[in-house]
Backbone as a ProteinNet text record, in pm:
[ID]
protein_1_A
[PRIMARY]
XXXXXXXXXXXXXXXXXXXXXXXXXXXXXXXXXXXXXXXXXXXXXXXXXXXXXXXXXXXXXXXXXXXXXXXXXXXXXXXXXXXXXXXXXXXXXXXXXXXXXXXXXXXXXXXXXXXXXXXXXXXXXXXXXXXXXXXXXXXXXXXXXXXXXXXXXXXXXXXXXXXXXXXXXXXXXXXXXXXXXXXXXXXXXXXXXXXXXXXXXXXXXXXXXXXXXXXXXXXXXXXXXXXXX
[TERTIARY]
84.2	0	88	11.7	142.2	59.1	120.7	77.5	100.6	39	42.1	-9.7	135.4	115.2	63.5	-43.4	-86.2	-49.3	4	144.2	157.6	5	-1.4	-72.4	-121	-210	-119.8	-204.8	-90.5	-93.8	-115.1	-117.3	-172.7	-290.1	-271	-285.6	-385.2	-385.1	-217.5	-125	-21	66.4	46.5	98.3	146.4	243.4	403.5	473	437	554.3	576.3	416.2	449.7	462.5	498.3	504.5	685.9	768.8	864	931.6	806.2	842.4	686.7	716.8	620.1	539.6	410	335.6	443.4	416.6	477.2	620.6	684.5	815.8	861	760.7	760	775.5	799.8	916.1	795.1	854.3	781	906	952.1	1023.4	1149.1	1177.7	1323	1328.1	1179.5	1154.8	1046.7	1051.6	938.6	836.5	716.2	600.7	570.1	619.7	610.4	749.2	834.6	924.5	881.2	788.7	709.5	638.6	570.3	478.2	565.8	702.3	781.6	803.7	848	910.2	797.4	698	613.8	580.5	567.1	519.6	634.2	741.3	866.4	886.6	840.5	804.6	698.7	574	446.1	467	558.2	601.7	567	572.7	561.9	709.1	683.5	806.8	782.1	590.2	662.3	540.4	589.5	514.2	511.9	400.7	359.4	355.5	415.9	375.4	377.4	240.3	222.1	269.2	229.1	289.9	291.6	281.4	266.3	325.7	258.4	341.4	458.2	572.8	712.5	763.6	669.3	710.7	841.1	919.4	1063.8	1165.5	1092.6	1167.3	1139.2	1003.4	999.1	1060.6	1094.1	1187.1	1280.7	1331.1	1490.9	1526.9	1433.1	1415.3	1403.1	1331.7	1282	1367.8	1440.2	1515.1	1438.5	1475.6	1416.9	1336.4	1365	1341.2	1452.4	1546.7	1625.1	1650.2	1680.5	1739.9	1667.7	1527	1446.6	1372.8	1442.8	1362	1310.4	1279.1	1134.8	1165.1	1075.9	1085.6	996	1016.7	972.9	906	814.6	768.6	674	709.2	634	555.4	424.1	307.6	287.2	348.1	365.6	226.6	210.5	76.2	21.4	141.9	168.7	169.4	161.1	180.8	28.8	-75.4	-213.6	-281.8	-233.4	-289.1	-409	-450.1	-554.3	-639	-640.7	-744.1	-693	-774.7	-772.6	-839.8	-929.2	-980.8	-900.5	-868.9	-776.6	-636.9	-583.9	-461.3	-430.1	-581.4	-511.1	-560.3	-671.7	-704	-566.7	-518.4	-388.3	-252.7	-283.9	-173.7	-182.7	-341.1	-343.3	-277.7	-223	-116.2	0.6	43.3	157.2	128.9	-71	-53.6	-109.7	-136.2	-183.6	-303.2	-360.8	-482	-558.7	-473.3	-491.6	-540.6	-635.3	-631.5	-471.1	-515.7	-394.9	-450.3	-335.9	-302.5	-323.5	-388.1	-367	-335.6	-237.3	-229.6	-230.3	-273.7	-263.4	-105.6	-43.5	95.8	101.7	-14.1	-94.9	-113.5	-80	-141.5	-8.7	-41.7	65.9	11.5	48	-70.2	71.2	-50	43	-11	-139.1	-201.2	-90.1	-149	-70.1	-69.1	-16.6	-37.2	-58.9	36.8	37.5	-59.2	-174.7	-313.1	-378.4	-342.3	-449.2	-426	-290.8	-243.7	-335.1	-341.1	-464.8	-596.9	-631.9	-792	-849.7	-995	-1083.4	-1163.2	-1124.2	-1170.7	-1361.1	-1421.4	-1583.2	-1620.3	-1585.3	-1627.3	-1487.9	-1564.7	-1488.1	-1341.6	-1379.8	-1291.7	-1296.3	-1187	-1170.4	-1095.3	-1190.2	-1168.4	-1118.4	-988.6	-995.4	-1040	-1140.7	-1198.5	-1133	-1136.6	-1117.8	-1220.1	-1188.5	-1292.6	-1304	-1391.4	-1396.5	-1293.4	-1201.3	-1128.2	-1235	-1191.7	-1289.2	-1308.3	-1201.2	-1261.6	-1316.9	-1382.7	-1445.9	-1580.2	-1671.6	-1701.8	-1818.7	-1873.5	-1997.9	-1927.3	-1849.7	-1765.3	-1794.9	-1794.2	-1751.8	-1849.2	-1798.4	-1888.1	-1958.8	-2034.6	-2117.4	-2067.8	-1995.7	-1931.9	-2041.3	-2056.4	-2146.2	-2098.5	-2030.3	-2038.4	-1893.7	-1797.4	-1711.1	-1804.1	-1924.3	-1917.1	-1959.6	-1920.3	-1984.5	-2047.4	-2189.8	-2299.3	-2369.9	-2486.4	-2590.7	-2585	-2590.3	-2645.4	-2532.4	-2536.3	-2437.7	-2360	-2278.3	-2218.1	-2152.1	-2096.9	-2016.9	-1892.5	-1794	-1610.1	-1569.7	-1459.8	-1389.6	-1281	-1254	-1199.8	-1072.1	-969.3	-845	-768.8	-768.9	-714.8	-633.9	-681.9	-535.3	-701.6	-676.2	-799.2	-740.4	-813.1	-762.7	-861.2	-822	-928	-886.9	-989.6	-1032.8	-1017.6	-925.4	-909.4	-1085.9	-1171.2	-1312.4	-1325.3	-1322.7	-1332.4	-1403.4	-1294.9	-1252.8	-1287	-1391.9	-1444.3	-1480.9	-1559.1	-1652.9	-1592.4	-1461.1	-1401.3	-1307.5	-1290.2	-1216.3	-1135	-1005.3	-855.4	-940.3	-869.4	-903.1	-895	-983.9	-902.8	-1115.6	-1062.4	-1189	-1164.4	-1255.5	-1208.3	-1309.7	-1201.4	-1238.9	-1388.2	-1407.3	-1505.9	-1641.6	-1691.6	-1807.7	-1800.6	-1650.1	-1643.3	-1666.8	-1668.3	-1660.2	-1816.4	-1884.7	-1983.7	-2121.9	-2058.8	-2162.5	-2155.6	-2006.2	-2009.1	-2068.3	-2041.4	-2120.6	-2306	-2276.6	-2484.7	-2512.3	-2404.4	-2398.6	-2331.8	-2377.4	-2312	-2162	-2086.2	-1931.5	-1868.2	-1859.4	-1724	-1732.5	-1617.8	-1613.8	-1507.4	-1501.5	-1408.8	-1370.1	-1251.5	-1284.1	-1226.9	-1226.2	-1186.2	-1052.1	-983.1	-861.7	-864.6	-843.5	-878	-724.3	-613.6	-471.4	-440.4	-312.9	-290.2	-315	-411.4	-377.9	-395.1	-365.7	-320.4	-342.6	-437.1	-443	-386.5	-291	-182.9	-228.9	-304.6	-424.7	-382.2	-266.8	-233.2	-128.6	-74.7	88.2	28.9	-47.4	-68.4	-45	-142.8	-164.4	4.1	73.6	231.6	252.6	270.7	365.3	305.8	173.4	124.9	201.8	173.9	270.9	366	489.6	591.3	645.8	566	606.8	577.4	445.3	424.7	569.8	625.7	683.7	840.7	848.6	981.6	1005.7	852.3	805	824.6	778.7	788.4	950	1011	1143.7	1221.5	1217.6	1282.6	1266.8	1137.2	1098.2	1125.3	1193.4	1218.9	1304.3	1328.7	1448.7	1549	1672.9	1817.1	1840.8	1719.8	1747.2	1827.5	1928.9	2032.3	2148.7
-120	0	125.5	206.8	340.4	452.2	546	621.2	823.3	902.9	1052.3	1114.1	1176.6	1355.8	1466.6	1512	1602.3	1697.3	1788	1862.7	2021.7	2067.9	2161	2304.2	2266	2413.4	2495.4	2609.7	2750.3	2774.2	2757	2786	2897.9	2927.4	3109.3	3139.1	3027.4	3081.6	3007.1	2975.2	3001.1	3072.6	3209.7	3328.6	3406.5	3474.2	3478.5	3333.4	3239.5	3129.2	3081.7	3076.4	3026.5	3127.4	3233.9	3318.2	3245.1	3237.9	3184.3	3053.3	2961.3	2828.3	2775.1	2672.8	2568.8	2536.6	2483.5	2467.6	2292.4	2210.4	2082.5	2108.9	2207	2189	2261.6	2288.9	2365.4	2243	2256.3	2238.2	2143.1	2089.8	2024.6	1883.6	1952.7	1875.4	1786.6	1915.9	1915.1	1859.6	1819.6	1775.3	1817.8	1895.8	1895.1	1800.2	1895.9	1745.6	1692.3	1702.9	1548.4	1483.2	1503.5	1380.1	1335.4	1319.8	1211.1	1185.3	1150.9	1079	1017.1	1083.7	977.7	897.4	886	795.8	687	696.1	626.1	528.2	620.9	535.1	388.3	480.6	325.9	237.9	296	202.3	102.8	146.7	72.1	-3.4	1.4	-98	-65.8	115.7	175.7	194.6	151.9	214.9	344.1	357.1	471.8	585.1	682.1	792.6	927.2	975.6	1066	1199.6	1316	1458.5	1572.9	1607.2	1718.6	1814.2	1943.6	2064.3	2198.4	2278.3	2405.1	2561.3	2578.7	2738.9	2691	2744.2	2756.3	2577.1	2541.8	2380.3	2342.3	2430	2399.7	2339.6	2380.3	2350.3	2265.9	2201.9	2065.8	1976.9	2013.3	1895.7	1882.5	2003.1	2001.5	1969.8	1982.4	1933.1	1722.3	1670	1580.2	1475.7	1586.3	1469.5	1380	1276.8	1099.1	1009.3	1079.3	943.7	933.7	864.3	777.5	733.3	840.2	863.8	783.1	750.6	690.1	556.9	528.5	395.2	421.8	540.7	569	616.7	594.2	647.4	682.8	855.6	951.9	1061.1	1067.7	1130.5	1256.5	1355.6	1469.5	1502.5	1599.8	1628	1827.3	1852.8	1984.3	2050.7	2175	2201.3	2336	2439.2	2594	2624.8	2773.2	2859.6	2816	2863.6	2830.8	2705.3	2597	2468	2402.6	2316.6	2274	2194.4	2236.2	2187.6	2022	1942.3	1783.8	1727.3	1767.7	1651.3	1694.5	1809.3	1818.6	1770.3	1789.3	1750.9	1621.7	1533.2	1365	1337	1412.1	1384.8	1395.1	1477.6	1489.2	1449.4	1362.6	1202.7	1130.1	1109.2	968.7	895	971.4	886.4	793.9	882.4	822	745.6	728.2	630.2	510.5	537.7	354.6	341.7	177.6	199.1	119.3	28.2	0.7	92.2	76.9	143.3	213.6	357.8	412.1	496.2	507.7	548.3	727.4	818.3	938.9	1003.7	1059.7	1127.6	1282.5	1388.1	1540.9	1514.4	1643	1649.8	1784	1803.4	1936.5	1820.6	1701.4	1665.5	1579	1537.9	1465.9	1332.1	1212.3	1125.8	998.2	923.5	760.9	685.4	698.5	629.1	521.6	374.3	259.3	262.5	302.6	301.2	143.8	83.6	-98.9	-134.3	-115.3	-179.8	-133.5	-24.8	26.1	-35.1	-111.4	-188	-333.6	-334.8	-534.1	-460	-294.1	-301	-394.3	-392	-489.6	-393.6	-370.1	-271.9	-256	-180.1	-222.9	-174	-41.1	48.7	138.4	241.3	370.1	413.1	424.1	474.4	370.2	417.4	382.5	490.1	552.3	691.9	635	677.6	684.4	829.9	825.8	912.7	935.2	1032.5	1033.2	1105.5	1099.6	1213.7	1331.3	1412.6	1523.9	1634.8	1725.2	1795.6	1941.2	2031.8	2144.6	2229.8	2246.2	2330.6	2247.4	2101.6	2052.1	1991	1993.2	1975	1886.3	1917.9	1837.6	1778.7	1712.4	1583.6	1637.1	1522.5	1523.9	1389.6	1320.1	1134	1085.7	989.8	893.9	791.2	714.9	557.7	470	374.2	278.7	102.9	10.5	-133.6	-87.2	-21.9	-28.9	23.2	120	212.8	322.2	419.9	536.1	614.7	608.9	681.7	768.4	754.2	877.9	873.7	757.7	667.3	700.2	691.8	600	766.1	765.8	874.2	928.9	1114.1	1175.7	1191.8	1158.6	1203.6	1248.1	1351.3	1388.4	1351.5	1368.9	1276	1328.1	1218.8	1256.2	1317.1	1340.4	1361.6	1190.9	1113.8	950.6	881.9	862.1	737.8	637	556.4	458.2	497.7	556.8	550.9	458.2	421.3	360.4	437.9	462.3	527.5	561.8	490.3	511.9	594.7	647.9	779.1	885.5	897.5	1004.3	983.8	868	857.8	968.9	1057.1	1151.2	1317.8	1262	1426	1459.3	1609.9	1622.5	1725.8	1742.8	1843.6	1984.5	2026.6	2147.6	2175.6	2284.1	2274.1	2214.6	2116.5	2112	2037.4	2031.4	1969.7	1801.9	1732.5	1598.2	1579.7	1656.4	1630.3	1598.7	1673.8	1633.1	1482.1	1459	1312.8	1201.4	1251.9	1175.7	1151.6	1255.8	1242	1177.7	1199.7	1139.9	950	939.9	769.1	744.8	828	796.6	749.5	843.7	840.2	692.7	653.4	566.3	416.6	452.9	326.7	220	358.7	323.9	297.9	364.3	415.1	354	264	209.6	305.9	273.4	371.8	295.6	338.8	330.9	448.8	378.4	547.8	490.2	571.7	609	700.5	608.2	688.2	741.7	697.8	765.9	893.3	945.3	1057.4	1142.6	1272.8	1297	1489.2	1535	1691.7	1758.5	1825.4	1908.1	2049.1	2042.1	2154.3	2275.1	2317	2435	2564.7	2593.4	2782.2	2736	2832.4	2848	2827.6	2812.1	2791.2	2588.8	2561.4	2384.9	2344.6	2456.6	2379.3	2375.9	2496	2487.7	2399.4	2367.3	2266.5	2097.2	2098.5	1969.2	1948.2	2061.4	2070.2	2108.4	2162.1	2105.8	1943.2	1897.4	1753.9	1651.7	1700.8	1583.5	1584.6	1715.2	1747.8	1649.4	1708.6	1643.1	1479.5	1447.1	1261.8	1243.4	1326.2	1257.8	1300.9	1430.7	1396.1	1325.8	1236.6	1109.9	1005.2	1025.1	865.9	784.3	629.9	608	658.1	678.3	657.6	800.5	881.9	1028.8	1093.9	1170.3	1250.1	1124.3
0	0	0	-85.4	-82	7.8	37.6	141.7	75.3	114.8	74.7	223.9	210.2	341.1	276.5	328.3	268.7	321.5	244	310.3	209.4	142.7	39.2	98.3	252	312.7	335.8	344.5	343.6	478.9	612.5	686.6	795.1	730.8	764	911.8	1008.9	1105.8	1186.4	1133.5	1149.9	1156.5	1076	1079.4	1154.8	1196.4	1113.6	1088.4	1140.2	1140.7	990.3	927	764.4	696.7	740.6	611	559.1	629.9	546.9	568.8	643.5	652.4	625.6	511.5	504.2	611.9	681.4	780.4	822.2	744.9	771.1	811.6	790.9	834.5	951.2	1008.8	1167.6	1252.7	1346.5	1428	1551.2	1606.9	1748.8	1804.3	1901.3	2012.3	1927.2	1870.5	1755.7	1597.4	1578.3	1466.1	1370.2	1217.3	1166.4	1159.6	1207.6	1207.9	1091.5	996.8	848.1	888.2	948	956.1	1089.7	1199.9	1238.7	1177.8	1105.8	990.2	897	868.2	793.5	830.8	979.1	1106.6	1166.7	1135.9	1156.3	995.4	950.5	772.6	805	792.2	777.2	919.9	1012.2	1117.5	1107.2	1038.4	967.4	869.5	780.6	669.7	523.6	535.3	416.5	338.6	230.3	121.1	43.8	15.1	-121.5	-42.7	-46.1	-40.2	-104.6	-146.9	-195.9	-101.5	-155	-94.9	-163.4	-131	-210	-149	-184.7	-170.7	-239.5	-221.6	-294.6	-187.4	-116.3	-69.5	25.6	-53.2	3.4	-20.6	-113.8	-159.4	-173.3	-260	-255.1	-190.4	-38.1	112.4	143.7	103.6	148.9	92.9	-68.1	-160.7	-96.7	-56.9	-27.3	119	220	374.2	357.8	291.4	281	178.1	36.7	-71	-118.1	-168.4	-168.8	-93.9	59.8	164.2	213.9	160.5	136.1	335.5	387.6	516.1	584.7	562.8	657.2	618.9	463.3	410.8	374.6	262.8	185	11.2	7.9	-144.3	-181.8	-136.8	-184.7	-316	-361.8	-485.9	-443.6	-527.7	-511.9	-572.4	-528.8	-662.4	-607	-707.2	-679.8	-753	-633.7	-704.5	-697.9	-716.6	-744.1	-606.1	-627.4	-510.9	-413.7	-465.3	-424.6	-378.5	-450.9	-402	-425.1	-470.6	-506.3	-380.2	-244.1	-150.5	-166.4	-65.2	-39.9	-125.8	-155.9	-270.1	-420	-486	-545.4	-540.4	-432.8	-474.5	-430.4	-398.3	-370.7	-496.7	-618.6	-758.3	-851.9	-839.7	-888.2	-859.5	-742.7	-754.5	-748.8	-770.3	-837.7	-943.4	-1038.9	-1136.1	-1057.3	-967.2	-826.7	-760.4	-742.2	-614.2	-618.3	-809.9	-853.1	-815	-856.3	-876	-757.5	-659.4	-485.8	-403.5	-328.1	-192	-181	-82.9	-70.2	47.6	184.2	314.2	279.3	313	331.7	462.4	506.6	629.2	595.2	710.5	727.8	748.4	692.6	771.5	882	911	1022.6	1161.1	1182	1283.4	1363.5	1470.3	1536.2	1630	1635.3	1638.4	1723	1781.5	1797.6	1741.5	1629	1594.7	1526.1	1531	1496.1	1328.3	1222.9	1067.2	1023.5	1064.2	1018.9	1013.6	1106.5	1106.8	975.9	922.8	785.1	648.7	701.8	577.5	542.2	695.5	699.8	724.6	718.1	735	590.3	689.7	547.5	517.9	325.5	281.9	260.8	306.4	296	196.3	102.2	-4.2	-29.9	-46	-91.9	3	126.1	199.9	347.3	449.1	577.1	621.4	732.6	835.4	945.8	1004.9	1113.7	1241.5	1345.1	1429.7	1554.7	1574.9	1699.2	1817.2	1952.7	2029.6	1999.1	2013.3	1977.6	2025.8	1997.4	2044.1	2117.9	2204.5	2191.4	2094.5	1992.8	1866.8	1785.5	1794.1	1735.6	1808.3	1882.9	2000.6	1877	1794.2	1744.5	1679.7	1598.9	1526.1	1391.3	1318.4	1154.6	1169.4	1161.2	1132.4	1236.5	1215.5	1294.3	1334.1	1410.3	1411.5	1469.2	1384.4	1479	1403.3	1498.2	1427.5	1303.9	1316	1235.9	1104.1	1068.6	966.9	977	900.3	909.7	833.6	917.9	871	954.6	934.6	999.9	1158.2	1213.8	1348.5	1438	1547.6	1670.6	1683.4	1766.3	1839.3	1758	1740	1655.7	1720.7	1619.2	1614.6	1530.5	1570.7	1468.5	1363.3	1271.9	1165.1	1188.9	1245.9	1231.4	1128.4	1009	875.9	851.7	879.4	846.3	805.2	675.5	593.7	521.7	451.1	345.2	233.2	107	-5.7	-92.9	-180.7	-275.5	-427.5	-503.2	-651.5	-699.2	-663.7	-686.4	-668.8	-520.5	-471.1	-522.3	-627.3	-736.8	-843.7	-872.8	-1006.4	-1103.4	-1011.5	-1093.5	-1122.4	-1057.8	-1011	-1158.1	-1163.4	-1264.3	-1186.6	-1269.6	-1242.7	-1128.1	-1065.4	-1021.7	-837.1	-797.7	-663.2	-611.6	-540.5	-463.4	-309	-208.8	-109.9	-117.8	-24.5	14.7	53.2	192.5	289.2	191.7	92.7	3.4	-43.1	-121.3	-154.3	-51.4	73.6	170.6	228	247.2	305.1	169	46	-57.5	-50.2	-26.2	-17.7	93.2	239.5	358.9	312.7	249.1	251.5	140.9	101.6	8.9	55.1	199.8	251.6	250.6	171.6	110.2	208.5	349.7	465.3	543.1	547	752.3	832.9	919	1011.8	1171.9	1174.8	1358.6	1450.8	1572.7	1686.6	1714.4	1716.9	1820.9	1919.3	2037.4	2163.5	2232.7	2153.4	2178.8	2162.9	2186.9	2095.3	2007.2	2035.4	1853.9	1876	1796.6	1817.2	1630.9	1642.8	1490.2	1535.3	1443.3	1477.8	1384.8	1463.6	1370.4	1406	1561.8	1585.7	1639.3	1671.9	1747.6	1898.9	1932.3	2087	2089.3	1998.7	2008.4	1907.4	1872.8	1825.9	1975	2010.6	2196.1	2233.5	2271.4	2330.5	2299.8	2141.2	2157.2	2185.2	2166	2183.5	2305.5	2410.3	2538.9	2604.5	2534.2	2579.5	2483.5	2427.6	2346.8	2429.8	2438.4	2549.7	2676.5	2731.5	2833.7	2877.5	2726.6	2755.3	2709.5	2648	2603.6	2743.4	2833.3	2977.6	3069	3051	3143.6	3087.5	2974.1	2944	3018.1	3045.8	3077.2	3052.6	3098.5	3031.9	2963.7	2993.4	2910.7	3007.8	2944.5	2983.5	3049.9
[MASK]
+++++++++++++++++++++++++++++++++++++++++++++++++++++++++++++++++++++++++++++++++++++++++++++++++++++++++++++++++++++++++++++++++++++++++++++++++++++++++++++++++++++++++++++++++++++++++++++++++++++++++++++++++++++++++++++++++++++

């Protein structure tokens, strides 16, 4: 299974930090947060991944290279200054990511979620969401989980940004900038989506308050580790 960081938002309520750094390549507890998601992919038993990109994209080619460093093999889908939104710019690598099920992660988020398991999910339709609890800037959810699918019924969570789609997906879509969430909620009503919760870790790195936030918790656990210092 091949895998894509979506790694093309401009950041704004990030501002000053992205005006001259990429959002993915900001910083948390000494590491840009897409190289934990790299560090995990090749811990999960990914080889090839896809990343898009567009404002201040350059830096990510050149922060990131090949992979090579971490076991990966790396391909880019560049997609101007502006960006073509999530459902655009996973339409426009699809040539890259073949015609299998394929792993999407946010590169906006920071997670322990386990990746390996999405490789043996059992595919039901279109997609597989993973949810989580609701955060407080999300307090009413995104999906329904009930019995491993998601639809109308059973309690609301919020959608981590980490799915498995189906090239179907995207049957009906053509070139341009549009977002995911519509493609998503039309297979829902269409009985396409399973999903499950992760009740671990997880952090949408949406302002400079929730970066510090992670980035004092990540500090935090690396001075309690054993054997640290």
């Amino acid at each position: 299974m091949k895998a894509m960081i979506l790694a093309a938002g401009r950041g704004e309520r990030m501002r000053p930090l992205t005006d001259t750094t990429p959002k993915p390549l900001l910083a948390v507890a000494g590491r840009p947060l897409i190289e934990w998601h790299l560090l995990r992919l090749a811990a999960a038993g990914f080889t090839d991944v896809v990343v898009n990109h567009a404002w201040l994209g350059e830096q990510i080619e050149r922060s990131l290279g090949s992979g090579e460093r971490w076991g990966l093999r790396i391909t880019y889908s560049p997609e101007g200054v502006r960006g073509l939104e999530t459902g655009g710019g996973i339409y426009r690598a699809l040539p890259l990511l073949g015609d299998a099920p394929f792993m999407v992660v946010n590169a906006d988020i920071w997670t322990d979620f386990e990746l390996s398991t999405l490789r043996r999910v059992a595919f039901p339709g279109l997609a597989h969401l993973v949810l989580v609890p609701n955060p407080p800037h999300n307090p009413d959810g995104d999906f329904a989980l009930a019995a491993g699918a998601v639809g109308k019924r059973g309690p609301r969570y919020t959608f981590s940004g980490i799915g498995v789609y189906d090239p179907g997906l995207f049957a009906a879509c053509r070139p341009g900038v549009f977002p995911l969430a519509p493609l998503l909620h039309d297979a829902v009503a269409r009985g396409l989506v399973g999903g499950e919760l992760h009740a671990g870790a997880w952090f949408d790195i949406g302002t400079p308050g929730r970066l510090d936030e992670l980035d004092r918790l990540l500090r935090g656990q690396a001075a309690e580790a054993p054997g640290h210092g």
